[in-house]
C-alpha positions as CSV (number, residue, x, y, z in Angstrom):
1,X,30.5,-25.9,-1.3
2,X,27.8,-27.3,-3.4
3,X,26.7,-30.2,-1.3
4,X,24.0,-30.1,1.2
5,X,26.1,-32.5,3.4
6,X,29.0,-29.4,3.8
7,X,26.2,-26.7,5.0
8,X,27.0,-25.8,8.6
9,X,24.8,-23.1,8.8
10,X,21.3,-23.1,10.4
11,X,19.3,-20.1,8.9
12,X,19.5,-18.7,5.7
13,X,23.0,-19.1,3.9
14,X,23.7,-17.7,0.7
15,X,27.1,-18.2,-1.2
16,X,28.8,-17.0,-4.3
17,X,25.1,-15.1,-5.3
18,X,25.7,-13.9,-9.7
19,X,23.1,-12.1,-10.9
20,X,22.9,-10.4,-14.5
21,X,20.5,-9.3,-16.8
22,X,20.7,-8.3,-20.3
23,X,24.6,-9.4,-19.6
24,X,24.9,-6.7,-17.0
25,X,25.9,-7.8,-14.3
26,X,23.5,-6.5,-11.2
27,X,25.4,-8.6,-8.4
28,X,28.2,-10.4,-8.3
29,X,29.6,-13.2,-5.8
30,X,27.4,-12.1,-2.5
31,X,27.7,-13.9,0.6
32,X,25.5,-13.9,3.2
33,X,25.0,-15.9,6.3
34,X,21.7,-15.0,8.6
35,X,21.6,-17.2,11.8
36,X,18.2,-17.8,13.7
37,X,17.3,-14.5,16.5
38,X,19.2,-11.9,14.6
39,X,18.4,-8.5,13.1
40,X,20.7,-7.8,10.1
41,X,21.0,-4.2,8.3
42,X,22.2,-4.6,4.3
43,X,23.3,-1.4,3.4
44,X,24.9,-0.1,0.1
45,X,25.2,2.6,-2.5
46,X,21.7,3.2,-4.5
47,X,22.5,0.3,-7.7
48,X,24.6,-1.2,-5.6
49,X,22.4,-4.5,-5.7
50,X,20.2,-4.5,-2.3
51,X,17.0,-5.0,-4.2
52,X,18.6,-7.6,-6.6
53,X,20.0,-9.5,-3.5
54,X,16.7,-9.2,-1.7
55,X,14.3,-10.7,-4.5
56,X,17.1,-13.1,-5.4
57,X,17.1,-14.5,-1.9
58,X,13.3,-14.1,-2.1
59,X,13.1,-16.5,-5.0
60,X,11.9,-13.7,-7.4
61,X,15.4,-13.0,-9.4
62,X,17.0,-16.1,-10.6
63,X,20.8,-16.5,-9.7
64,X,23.1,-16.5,-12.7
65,X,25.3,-18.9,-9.9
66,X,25.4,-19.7,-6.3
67,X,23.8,-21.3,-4.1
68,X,21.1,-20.8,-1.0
69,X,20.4,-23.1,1.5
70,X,18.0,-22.3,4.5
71,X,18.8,-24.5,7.7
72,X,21.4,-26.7,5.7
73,X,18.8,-27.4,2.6
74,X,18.4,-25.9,-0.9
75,X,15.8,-23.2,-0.5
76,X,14.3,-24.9,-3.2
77,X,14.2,-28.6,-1.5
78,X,10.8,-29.6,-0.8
79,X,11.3,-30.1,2.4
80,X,13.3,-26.9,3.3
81,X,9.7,-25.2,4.0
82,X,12.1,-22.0,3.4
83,X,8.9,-20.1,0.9
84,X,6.7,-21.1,3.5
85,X,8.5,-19.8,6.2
86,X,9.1,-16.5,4.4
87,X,7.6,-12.9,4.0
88,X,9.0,-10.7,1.7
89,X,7.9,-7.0,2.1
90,X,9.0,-5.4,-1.7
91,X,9.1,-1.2,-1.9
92,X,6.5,-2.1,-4.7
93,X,4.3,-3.8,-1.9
94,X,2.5,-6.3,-3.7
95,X,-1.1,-5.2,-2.5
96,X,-4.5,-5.2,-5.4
97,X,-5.6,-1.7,-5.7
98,X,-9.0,-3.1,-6.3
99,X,-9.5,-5.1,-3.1
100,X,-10.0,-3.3,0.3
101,X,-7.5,-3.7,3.2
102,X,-9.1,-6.6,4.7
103,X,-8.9,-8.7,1.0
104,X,-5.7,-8.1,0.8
105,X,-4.6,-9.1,4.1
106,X,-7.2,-12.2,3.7
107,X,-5.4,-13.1,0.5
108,X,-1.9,-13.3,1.6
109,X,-2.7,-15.4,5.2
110,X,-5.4,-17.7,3.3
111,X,-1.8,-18.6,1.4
112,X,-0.9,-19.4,4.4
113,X,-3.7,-21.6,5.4
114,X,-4.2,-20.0,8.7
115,X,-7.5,-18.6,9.2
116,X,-7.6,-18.8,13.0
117,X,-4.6,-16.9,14.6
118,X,-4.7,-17.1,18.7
119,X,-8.3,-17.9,18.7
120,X,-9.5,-15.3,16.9
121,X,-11.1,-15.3,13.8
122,X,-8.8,-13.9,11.0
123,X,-11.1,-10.6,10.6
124,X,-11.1,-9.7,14.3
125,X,-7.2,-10.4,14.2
126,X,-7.0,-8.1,11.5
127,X,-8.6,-5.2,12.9
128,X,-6.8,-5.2,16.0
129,X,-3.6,-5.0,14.1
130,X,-4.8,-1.9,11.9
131,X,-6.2,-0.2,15.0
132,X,-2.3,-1.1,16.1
133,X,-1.2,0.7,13.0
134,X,-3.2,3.7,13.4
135,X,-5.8,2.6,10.9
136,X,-8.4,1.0,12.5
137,X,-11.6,1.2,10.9
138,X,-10.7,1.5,7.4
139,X,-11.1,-2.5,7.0
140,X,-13.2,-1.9,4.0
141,X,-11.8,0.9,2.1
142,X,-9.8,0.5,-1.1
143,X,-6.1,0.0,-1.1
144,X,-6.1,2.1,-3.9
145,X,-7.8,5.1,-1.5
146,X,-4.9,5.3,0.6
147,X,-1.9,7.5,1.3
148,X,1.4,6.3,0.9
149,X,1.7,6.3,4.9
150,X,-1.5,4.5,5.2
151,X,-0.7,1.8,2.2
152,X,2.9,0.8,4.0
153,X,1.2,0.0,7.0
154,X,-1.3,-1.9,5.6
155,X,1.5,-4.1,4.2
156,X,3.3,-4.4,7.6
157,X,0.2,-5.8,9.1
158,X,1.4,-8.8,7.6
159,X,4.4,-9.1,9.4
160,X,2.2,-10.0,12.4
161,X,-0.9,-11.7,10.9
162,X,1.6,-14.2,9.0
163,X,3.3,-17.2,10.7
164,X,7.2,-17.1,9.5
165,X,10.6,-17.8,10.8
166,X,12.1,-15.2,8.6
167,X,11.7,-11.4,7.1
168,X,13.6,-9.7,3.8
169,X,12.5,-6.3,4.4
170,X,13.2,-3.8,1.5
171,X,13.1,-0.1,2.9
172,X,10.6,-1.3,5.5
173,X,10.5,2.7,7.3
174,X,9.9,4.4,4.2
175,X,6.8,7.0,4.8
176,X,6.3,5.7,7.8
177,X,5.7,8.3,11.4
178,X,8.0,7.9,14.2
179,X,5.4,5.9,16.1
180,X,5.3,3.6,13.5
181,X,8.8,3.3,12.9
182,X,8.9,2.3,17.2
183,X,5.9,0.1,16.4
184,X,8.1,-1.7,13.9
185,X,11.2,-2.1,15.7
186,X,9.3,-3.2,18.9
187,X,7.3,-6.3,16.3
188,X,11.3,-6.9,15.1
189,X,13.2,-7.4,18.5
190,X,9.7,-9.7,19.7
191,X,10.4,-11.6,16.7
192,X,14.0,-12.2,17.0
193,X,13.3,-13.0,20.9
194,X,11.1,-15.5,19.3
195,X,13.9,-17.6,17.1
196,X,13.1,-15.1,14.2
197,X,15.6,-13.6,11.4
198,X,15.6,-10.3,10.1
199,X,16.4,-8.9,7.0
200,X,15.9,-5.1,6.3
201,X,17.1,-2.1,4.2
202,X,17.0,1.8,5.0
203,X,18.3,4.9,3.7
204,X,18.4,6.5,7.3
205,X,19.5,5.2,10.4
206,X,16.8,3.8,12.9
207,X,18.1,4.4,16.0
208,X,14.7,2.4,17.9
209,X,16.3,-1.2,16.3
210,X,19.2,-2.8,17.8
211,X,21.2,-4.9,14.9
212,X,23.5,-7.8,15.4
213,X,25.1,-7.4,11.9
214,X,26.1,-4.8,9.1
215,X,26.8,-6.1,5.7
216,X,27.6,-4.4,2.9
217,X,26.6,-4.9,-0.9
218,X,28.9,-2.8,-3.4
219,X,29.0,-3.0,-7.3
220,X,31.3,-2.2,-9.2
């Protein structure tokens, strides 16, 4: 199934996924199909290859072989938009300790070229979202000031002050309150009402987010 022209799939479609490094093998032959308006759970032993699958899908990991298409193209096609549609949330987090919250969240939607989100001016969009998150206020303080807690919910503010069709979640409720954790499965369902798909990873069960799918990564 190498062709574009034999893709069914709308969404994101991977097939056959082999990834290795250092000739060990970290995933091997992973399929995946994740249609438009659903919330899928990927669960697996720890070193089973979650991560692996996640920053492979993600465009971070190269594929040893396989294939991903997003709505019928190559991810890589560039007219597949598939990055730009895209957020990745890593455990790692991918925030400067040496900006404040507000440069970092600037940084990632300036990527995006969207500095007016509806009709508000980027900064007054992202302090309503931290005073969401429990934060409010703290616009200016170091990432590299906050608390574990506090520095996971900076980088879920993206999730809303991003445009994208599509989120790969890696532990997305780790060291996060139970308010949160409600807060994050309400932003989730909204966005797969709104033609949005879900990707996510957890150690524990979240009982607040209905999923459509359970698939399963094992290595052997």
């Amino acid at each position: 199934m190498s062709q574009t022209s034999d893709i069914q799939f709308n969404g994101l479609y991977a097939h056959e996924l082999t990834v290795s490094r250092s000739e060990q093998v970290l995933l091997e032959d992973a399929e995946l199909h994740l249609a438009p308006s659903t919330i899928t759970y990927l669960h697996g032993e720890n070193g089973a290859g979650k991560t692996t699958l996640m920053r492979c899908l993600a465009g971070l990991l190269p594929a040893d072989h396989g294939s991903m298409y997003w709505n019928k193209r190559p991810i890589t096609h560039p007219e597949s938009g598939y990055f730009q549609d895209l957020i990745f949330l890593a455990h790692s987090l991918s925030m400067k300790n040496e900006l404040s919250i507000a440069e970092n969240l600037a940084f990632y939607a300036s990527l995006r070229m969207r500095c007016s989100i509806t009709g508000k001016p980027l900064h007054q969009k992202i302090s309503s979202v931290l005073e969401e998150l429990g934060i409010g206020g703290l616009e200016d303080r170091m990432f590299a000031e906050l608390s574990a807690g506090q520095q996971h919910k900076v980088a879920l503010a993206r999730l809303i002050l991003e445009p994208a069709k599509i989120w790969i979640l890696d532990e997305p409720f780790v060291n996060l309150d139970h308010k949160t954790r409600s807060w994050l499965s309400e932003k989730a369902m909204a966005f797969k009402q709104q033609g949005g798909t879900v990707l996510f990873t957890s150690h524990h069960h979240i009982e607040e987010l209905p999923i459509d799918q359970s698939v399963g990564v094992e290595h052997e």
